[in-house]
C-alpha positions as semicolon CSV with decimal commas, in nm:
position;residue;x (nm);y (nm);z (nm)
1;X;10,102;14,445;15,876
2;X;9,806;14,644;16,017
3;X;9,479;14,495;16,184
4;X;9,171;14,597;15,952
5;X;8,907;14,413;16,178
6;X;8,832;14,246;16,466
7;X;8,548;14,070;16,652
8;X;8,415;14,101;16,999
9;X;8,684;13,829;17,140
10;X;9,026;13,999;16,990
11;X;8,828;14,342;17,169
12;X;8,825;14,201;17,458
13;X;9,166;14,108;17,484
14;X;9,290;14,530;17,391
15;X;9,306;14,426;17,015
16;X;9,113;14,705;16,800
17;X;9,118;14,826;16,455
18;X;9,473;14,993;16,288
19;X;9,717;14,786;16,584
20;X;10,021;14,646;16,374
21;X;9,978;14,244;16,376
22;X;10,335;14,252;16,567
23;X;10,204;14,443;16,889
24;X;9,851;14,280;16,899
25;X;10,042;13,924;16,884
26;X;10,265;14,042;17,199
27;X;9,974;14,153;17,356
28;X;9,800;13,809;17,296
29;X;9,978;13,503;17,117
30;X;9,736;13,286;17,050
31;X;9,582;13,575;16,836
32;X;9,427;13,405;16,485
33;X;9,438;13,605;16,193
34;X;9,357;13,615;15,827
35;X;9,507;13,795;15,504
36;X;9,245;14,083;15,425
37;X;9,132;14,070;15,070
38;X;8,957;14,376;15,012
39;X;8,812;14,300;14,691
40;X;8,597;13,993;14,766
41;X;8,459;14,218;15,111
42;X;8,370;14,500;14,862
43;X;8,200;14,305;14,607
44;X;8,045;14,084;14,898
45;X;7,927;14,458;15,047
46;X;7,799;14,556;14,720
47;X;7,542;14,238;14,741
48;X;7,447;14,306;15,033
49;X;7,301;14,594;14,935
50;X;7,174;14,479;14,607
51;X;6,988;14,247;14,835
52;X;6,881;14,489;15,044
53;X;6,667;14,642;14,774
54;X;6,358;14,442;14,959
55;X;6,363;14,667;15,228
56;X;6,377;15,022;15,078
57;X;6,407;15,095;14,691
58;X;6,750;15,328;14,723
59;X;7,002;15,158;14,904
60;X;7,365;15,290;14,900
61;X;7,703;15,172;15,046
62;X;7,870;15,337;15,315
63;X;8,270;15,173;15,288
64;X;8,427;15,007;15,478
65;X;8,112;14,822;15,625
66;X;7,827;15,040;15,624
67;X;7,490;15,051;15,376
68;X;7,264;15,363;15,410
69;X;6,874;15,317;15,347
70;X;6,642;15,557;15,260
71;X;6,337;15,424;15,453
72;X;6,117;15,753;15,331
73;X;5,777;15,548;15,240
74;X;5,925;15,203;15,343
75;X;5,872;15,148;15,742
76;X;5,474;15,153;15,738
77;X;5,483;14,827;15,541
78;X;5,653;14,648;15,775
79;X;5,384;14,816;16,075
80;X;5,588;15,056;16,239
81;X;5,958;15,210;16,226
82;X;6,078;14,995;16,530
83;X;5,910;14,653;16,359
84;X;6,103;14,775;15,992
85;X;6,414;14,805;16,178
86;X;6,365;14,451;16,396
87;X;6,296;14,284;16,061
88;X;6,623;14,412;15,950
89;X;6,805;14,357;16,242
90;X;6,683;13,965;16,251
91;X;6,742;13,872;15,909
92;X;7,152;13,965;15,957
93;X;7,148;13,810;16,257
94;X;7,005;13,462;16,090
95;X;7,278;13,534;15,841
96;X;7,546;13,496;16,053
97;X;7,592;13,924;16,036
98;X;7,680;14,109;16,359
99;X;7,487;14,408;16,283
100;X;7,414;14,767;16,454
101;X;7,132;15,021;16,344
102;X;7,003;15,324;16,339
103;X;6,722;15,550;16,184
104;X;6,730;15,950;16,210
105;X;6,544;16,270;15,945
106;X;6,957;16,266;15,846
107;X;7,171;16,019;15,724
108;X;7,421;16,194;15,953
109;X;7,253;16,129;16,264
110;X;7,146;15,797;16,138
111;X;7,551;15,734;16,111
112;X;7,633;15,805;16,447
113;X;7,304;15,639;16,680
114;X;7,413;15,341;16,502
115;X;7,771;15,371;16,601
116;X;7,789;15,537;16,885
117;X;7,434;15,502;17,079
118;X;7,338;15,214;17,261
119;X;7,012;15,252;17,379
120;X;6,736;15,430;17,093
121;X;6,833;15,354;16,747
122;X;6,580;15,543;16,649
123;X;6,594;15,948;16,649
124;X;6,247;16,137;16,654
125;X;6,138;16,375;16,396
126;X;6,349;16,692;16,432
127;X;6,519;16,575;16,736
128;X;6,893;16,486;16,599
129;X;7,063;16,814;16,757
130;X;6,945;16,662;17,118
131;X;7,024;16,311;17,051
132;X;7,424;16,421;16,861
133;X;7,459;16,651;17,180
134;X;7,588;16,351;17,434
135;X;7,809;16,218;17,140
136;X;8,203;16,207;17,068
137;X;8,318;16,439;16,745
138;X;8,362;16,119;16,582
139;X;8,008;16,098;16,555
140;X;8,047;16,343;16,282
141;X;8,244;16,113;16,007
142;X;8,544;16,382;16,001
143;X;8,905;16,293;15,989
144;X;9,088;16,129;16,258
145;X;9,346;16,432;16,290
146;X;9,051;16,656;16,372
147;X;8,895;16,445;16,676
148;X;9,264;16,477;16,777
149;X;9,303;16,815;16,772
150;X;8,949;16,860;16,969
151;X;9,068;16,629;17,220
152;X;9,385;16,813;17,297
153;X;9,140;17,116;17,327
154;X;8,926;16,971;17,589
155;X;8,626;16,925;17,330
156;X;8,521;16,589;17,405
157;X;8,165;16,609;17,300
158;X;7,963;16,753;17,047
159;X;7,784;16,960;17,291
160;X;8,089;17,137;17,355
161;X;8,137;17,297;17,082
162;X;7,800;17,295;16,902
163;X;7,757;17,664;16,968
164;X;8,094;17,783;16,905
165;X;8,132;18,065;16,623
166;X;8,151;17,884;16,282
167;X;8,394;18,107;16,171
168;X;8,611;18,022;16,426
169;X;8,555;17,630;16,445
170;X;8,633;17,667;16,031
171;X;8,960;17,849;16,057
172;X;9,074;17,640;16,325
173;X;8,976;17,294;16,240
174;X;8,897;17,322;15,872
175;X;8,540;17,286;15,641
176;X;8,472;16,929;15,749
177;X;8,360;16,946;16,035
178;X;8,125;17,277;15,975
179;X;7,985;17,045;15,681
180;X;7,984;16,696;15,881
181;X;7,769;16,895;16,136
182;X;7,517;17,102;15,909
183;X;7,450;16,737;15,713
184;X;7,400;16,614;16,026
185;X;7,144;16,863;16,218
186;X;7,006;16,910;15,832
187;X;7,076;17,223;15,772
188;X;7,285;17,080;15,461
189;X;7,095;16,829;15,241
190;X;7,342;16,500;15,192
191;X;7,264;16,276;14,883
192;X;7,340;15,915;14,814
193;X;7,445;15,702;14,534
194;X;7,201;15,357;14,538
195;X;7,333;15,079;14,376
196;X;7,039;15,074;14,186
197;X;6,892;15,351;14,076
198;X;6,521;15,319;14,115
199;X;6,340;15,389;13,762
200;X;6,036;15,660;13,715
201;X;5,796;15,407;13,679
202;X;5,828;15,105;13,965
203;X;5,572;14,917;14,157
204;X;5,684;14,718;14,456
205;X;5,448;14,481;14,665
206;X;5,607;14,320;14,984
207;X;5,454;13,979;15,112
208;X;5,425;13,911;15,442
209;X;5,443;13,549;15,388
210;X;5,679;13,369;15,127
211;X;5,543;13,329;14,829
212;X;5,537;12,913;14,662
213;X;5,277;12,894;14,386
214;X;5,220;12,977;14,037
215;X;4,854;13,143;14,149
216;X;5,042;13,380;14,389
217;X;5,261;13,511;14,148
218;X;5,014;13,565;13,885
219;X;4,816;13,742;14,159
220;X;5,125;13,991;14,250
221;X;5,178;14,050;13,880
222;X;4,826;14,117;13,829
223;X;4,810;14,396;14,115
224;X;5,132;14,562;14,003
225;X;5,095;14,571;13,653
226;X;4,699;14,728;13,766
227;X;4,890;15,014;13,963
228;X;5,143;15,085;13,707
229;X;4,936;15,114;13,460
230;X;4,700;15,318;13,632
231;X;4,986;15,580;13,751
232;X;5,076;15,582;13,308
233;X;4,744;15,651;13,152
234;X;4,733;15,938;13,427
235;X;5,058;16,117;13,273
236;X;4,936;15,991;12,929
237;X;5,230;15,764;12,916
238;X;5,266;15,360;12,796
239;X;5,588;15,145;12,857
240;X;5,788;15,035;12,577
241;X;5,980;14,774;12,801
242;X;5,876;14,571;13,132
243;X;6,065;14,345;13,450
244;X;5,931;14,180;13,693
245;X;6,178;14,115;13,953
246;X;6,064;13,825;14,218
247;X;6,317;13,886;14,556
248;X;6,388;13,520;14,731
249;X;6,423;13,412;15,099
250;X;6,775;13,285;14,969
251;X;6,880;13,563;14,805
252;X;6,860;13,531;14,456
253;X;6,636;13,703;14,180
254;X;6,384;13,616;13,959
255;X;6,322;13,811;13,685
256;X;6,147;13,842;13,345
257;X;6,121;14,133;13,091
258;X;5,914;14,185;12,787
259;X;5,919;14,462;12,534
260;X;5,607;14,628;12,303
261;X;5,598;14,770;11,969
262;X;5,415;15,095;12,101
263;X;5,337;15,232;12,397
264;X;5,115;15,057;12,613
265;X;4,909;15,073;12,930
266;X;4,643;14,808;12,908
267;X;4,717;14,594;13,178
268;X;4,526;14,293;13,016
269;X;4,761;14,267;12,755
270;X;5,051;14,311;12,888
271;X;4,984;14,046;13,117
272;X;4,921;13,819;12,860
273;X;5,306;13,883;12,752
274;X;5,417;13,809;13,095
275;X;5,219;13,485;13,106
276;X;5,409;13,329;12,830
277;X;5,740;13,365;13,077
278;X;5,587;13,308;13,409
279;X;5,694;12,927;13,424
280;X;6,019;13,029;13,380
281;X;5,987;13,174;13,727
282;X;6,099;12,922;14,020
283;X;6,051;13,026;14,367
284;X;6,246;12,793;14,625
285;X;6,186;12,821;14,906
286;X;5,970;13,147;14,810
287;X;5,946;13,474;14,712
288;X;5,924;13,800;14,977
289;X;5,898;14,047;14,746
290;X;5,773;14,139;14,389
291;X;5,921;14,472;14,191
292;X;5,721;14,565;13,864
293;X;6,008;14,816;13,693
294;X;5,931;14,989;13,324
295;X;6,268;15,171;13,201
296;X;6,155;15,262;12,882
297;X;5,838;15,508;12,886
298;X;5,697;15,692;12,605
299;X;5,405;15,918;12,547
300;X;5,101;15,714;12,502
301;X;4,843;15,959;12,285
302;X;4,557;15,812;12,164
303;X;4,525;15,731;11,801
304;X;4,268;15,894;11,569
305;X;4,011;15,661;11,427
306;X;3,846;15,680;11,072
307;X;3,477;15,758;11,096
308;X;3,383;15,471;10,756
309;X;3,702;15,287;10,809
310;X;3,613;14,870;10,890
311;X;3,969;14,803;10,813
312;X;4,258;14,739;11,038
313;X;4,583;14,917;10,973
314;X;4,969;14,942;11,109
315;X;4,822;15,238;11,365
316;X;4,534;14,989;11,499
317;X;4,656;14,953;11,904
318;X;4,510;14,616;11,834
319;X;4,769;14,527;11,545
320;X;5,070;14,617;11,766
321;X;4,893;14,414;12,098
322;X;4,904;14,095;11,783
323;X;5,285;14,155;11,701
324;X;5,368;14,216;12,069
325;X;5,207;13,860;12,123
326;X;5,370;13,696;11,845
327;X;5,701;13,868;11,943
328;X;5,667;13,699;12,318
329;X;5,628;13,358;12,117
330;X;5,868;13,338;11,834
331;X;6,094;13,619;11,950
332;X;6,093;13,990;11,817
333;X;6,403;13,939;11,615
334;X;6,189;13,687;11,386
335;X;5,975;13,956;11,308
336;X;6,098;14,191;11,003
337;X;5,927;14,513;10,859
338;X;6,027;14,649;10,522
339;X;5,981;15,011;10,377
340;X;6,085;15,110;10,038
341;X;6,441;15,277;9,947
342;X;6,589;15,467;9,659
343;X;6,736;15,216;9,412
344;X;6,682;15,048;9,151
345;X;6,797;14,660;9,169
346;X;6,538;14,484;9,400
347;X;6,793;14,383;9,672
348;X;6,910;14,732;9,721
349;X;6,496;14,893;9,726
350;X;6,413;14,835;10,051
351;X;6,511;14,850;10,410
352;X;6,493;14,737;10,763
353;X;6,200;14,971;10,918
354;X;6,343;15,081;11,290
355;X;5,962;15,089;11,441
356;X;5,599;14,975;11,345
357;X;5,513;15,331;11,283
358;X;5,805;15,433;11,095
359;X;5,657;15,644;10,748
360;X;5,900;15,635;10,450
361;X;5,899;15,937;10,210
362;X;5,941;15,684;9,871
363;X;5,638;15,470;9,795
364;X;5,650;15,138;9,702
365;X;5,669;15,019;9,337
366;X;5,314;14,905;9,187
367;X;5,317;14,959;8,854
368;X;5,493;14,603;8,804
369;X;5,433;14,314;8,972
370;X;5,760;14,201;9,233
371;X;5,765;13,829;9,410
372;X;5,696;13,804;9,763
373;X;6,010;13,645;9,822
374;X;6,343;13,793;9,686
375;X;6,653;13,671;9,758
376;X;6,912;13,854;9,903
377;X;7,243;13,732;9,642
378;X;7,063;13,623;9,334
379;X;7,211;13,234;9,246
380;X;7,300;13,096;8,911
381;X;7,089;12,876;8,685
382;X;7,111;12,676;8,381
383;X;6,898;12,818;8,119
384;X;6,818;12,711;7,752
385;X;6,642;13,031;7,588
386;X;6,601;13,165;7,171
387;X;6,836;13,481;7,128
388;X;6,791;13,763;7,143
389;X;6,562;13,881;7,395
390;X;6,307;13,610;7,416
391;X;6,237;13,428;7,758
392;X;6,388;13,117;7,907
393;X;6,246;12,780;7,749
394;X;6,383;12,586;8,045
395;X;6,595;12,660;8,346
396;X;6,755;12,455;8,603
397;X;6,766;12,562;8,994
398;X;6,923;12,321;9,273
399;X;6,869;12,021;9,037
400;X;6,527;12,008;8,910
401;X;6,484;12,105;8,565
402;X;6,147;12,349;8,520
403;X;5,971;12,389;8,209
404;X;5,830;12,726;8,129
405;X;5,484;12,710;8,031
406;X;5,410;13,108;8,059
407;X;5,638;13,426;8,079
408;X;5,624;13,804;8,070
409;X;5,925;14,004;7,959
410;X;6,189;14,134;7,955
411;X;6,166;14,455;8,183
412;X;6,522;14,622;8,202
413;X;6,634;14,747;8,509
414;X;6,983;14,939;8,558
415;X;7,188;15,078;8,848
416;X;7,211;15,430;8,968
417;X;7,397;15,641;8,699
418;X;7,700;15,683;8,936
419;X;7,734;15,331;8,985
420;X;7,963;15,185;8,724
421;X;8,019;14,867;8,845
422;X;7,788;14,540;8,694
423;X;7,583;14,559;8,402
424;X;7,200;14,608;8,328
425;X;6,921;14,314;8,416
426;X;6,610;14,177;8,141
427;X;6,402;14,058;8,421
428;X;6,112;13,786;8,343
429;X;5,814;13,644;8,539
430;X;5,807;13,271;8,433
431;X;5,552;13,010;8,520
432;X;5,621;12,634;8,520
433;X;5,428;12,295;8,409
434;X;5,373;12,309;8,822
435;X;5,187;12,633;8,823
436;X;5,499;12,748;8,997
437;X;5,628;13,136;8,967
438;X;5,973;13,289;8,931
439;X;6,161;13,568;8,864
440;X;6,431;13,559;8,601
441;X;6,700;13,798;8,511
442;X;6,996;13,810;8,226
443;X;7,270;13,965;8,325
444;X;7,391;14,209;8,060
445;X;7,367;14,141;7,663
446;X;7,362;13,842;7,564
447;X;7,664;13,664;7,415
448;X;7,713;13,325;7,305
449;X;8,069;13,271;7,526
450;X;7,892;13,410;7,831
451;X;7,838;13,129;8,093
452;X;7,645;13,188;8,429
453;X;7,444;13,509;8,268
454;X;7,115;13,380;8,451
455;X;6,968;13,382;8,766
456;X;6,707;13,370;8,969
457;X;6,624;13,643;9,206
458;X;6,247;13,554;9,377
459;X;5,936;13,346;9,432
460;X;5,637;13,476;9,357
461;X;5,344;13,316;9,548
């Protein structure tokens, strides 16, 4: 059994990091220890950083214990680079976190002032090479072997062999440590992997006091939906789909999310779709930071208007800013559009449209009149009707009995000629003593030892 961490006591004592339990118990017996569960710490690490997103908008982690920020546009919002790092520093420390820190042009440098520099944790502009100079090879993030094999040479510090052929330092001590030292000096760019990827099209806005009440939040939304939409009609761009993300003091996230029909960028209405979620917002104890994110993004061209048109139609942005609203009250899936399809029985002659401004090569039937309402599986009926081909008299559906008073008839309607299954419909458009309209079929010829030949298929209105 191995020692994976310590704390500043077991240190103290000559009880580091890779000691087997056995020795470090010799060396102190009253030595407390735990069963390392690496799972929990990496998940545990992996929020951390999620929560970490506050401070700089790419965070990534550095295992076993590390996080790497990129603080490129982040440290004047806090005042200065020494006040962004004390904020930092003083939140882990209310947390309970021992915590060391560093900020450098490289995330190499930044690596080792926070490891092995006790004094400025933060490296000037262009000045890593003098600050690594002082520092042991470790500094560099390369195997442990390697430091070894520097030792044994008398190489104790960076400085000692920082001007040493590279051909020479790679044959004898391998690539890593000619690429451990370019990433750090610069002269090799190093990229990270954030644990959340920050999208195209985000607006953050940092408070410097918590934020409790409704009014604030409406205020932050307000601003960032302004600047984001700003930023889209520049590129000629509208979002498709919205979050607003609302960062804690306790940890936890806030969030709600909207979707539009089209493209948008009017910031009026798509604040109006927020405002139907906002009170599902709570803040606690308050909320430190607001993120306005739009993943999907589409081109946002404006639409050409008819000189003598008065009418609205599908293409009106105003139509679309209606079912967006309706959408955000009822829910989008409530909302159905139907184009027309190739075939002939009514169920089969239409389909699901996949946008608002999906076109459909087949027009729709007008020739004959078709209810507003047609089932999707036809249902049986009782039916008293003169043979052959006359309309019903009477018909019976879910237990009332209807009278027809007025009917138009029969139009025949058939399958697709490769379809040989089911037989031809006599459709008829029958009116009650109610003023009530339906649509009637027979199925196939009629015969007298037929039962369940009728149904009805729709309402008209």
């Amino acid at each position: 059994m191995v020692i994976t961490a310590t704390n500043s006591l077991a240190e103290k004592q000559g009880i580091h990091t890779g000691m087997a339990l056995a020795d470090a118990r010799a060396i102190f017996p009253p030595l407390k220890f735990l069963d390392d569960k690496p799972e929990p710490s990496g998940k545990l690490l992996n929020d951390i950083a999620e929560w970490c997103v506050r401070y700089s908008p790419c965070v990534a982690i550095d295992p076993p214990d590390g996080l790497i920020l990129n603080a490129t546009g982040c440290a004047h919002l806090w005042g200065s680079e020494h006040e962004y790092l004390t904020a930092i520093y003083n939140r882990f420390q209310q947390m309970g976190y021992d915590l060391r820190i560093g900020m450098a042009d490289t995330i190499g440098a930044a690596w080792a002032v926070a490891r092995f520099c006790n004094n400025a944790n933060i490296i000037k502009s262009n000045e890593q090479k003098t600050a690594l100079l002082s520092m042991s090879p470790a500094a560099l993030r390369i195997d442990h072997e390697i430091i070894e094999r520097l030792y044994k040479l008398g190489l104790r510090d960076i400085n000692s062999f920082l001007n040493m052929p590279r051909n020479a330092l790679k044959l004898r001590f391998g690539e890593q440590l000619i690429k451990r030292l370019d990433q750090a000096l610069g002269y090799e760019e190093e990229f990270i992997l954030p644990v959340h990827v920050p999208v195209p099209f985000e607006e953050r806005l940092p408070c410097l006091e918590p934020i409790l009440t409704a009014m604030g939040i409406q205020i932050a939304l307000e601003r960032l939906l302004e600047s984001l939409c700003i930023r889209l009609q520049q590129e000629g761009k509208g979002l498709r789909t919205a979050i607003f993300k609302c960062f804690r003091v306790d940890g936890k996230i806030e969030q709600i999310e909207l979707g539009t029909n089209r493209a948008s960028n009017n910031a009026r209405h798509l604040f109006k779709l927020f405002e139907l979620k906002m009170e599902t917002i709570e803040p606690a104890l308050g909320i430190e930071l607001f993120i306005l994110e739009a993943p999907k993004v589409e081109d946002a061209l404006p639409v050409q208007e008819k000189l003598w048109s008065g009418t609205c139609s599908i293409e009106d942005i105003k139509f679309s800013e209606l079912m967006d609203r309706i959408a955000g009250k009822i829910g989008a899936n409530n909302i159905h559009r139907y184009l027309p399809d190739e075939h002939y029985w009514p169920e089969r002659s239409f389909r699901s449209a996949t946008s608002l401004l999906e076109k459909s090569d087949t027009a729709w039937p007008t020739k004959l009149p078709r209810p507003i309402q047609v089932l999707h599986v036809p249902e049986h009926i009782e039916v008293t009707a003169p043979i052959p081909d006359y309309p019903p008299m009477l018909f019976r559906y879910k237990n009332k009995l209807h009278k027809v008073k007025k009917a138009d008839g029969p139009e025949r309607i058939e399958q697709e000629w490769w379809i040989r299954d089911g037989e031809h419909r006599d459709y008829y458009a029958v009116e009650d003593e109610d003023g009530s309209r339906y649509w009637l079929f027979r199925s196939g010829h009629y015969t007298g030892d037929k039962r369940n030949q009728w149904f009805i298929h729709g309402f008209f209105a």
